[in-house]
N, C-alpha and C positions, 0 to 999 in steps of 0.2 A: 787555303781550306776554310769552308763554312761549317756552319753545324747540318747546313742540312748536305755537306757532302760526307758529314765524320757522326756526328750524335745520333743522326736520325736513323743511317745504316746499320747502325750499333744496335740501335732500340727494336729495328724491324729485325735483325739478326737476332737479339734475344728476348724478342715475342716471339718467335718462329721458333728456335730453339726448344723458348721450356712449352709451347703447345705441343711436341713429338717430344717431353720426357714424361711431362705430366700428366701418366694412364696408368690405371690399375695392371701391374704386370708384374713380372718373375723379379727382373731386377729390384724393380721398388720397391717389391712389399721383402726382399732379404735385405736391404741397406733398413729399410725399415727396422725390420728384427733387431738386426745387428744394434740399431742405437737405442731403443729398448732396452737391451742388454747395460748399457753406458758402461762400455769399456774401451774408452779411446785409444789404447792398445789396438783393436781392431778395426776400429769406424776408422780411422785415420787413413792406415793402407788402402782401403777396401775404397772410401770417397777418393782418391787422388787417382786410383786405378780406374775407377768408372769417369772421373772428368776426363784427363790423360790419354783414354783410350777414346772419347767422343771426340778430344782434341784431335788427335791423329788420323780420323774417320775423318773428322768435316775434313782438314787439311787436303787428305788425299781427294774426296768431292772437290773441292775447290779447283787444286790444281786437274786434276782429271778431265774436269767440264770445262777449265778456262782451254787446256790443249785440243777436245774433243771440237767448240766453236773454231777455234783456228783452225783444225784441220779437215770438219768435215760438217758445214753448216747446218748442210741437209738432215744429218743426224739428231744434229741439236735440235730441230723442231721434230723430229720423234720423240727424242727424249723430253723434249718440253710439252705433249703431246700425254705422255705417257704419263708424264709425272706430274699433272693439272686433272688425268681422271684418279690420279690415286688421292690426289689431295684431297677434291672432291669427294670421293669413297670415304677418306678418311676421318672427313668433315661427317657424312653422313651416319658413318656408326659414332662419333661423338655426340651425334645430337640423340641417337637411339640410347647410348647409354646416361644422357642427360633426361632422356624422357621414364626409361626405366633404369635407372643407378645401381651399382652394387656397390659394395663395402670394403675396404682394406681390410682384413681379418691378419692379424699375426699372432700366433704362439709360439712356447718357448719361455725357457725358463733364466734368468741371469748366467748369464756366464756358459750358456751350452754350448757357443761357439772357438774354437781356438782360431790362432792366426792363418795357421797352416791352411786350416780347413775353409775358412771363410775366403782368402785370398783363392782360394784356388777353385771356389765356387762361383765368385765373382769375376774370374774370366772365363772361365765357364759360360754363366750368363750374359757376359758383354758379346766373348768372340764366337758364340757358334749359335748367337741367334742369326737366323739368315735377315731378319725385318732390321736389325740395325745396318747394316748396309746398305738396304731399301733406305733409309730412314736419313740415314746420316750422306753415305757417299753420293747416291743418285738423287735423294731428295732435295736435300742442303744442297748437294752442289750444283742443280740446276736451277734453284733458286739463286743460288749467290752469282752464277751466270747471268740471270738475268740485272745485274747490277752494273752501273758502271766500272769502268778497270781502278777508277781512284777510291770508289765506296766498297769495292769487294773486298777487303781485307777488314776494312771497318763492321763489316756486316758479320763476315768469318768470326771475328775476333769478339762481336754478339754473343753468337750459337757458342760459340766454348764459353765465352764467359756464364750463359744459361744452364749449361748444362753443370761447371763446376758450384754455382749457385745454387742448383736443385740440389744434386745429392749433399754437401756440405747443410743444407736445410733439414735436409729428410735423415740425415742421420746424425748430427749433434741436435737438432730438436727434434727428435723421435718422442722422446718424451712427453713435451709438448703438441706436438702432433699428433700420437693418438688418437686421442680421445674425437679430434676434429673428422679427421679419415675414417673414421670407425664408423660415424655417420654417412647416409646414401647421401644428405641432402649437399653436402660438402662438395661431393665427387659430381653432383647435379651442376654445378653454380661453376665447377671447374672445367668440365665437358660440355658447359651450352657456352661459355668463352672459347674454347677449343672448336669448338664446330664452327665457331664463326667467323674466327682467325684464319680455318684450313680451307674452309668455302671459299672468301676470298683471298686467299692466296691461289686456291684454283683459277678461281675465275681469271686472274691476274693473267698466269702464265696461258692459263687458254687462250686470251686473248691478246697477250703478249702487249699488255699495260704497261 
């Protein structure tokens, strides 16, 4: 093993990764709250729940798309097909909210949260959004198809490591973060790297780079 069959997969696994965590959306902005709040009582369950559960999404993508090439080629360039214009799309509204930004807004008072309640919002928000499945299973895992069989684990093991990085970010430095998120210009500079990340990763698979 080299680095560029073990590090470099890792790194393009979790650039990839935190460009599909890092968006203004439902999940983020309640981890958000919750660490705002600073009750590691809560932030605790709620970040292991949300990495845990991106872990076991990519997983399923991975193995799904590595069985899906075996068994049926021709599929695999639809779906590689499919999943290079979503990228693109996905790249393109990054770069529209890079050109006009909005803002993370959270309220909420210390301590509104309990455990009960916050755990069970947050799979809530994980399992019955239908775009992380997009995201994670079909997305990730046609990308990590596109990898060799020695680097696809190394890449996999990226995208979870991104994704337990982001929230572990976003809710023990909530605090710290605020103030940063609260500004458009932040989410600007976050989403024109996003857009150019998703671009060419489109590009990549369209043309099957």
């Amino acid at each position: 093993m080299t680095p560029a069959t073990t590090l470099l997969p890792a790194l393009l696994g979790l650039a990839t990764g935190l460009s599909l965590i890092i968006a203004i959306g439902a999940q983020n902005a309640f981890v958000l709250r919750l660490g705002i709040e600073g009750r590691t009582r809560v932030i605790l369950p709620v970040v292991l729940i949300c990495a845990v559960s991106d872990a076991a999404l990519i997983l399923a993508g991975v193995l799904g798309m590595g069985a899906l090439v075996a068994a049926a080629p021709v599929a695999m360039v639809v779906v590689r097909i499919v999943g290079a214009a979503f990228l693109v799309g996905y790249g393109l509204w990054a770069a529209r909210r890079a050109i006009r930004p909005g803002a993370l807004l959270v309220t909420g008072s210390p301590g509104a949260t309990g455990l009960g309640a916050a755990v069970g919002t947050v799979l809530a928000l994980t399992w019955l959004n239908p775009h992380v499945y997009l995201d994670t299973v079909v997305l990730l895992g046609s990308v990590a198809s596109q990898q060799d069989a020695a680097e696809r684990w190394w890449w996999a093991g990226g995208a979870m490591t991104a994704s337990l990085v982001w929230f572990a970010a976003l809710g023990f430095g909530a605090r710290l973060l605020r103030p940063v998120f609260a500004r458009p210009g932040a989410w600007r500079i976050l989403d024109g790297i996003i857009a150019v990340v998703m671009l060419a990763l489109g590009a990549r698979l369209a043309f099957d780079l």
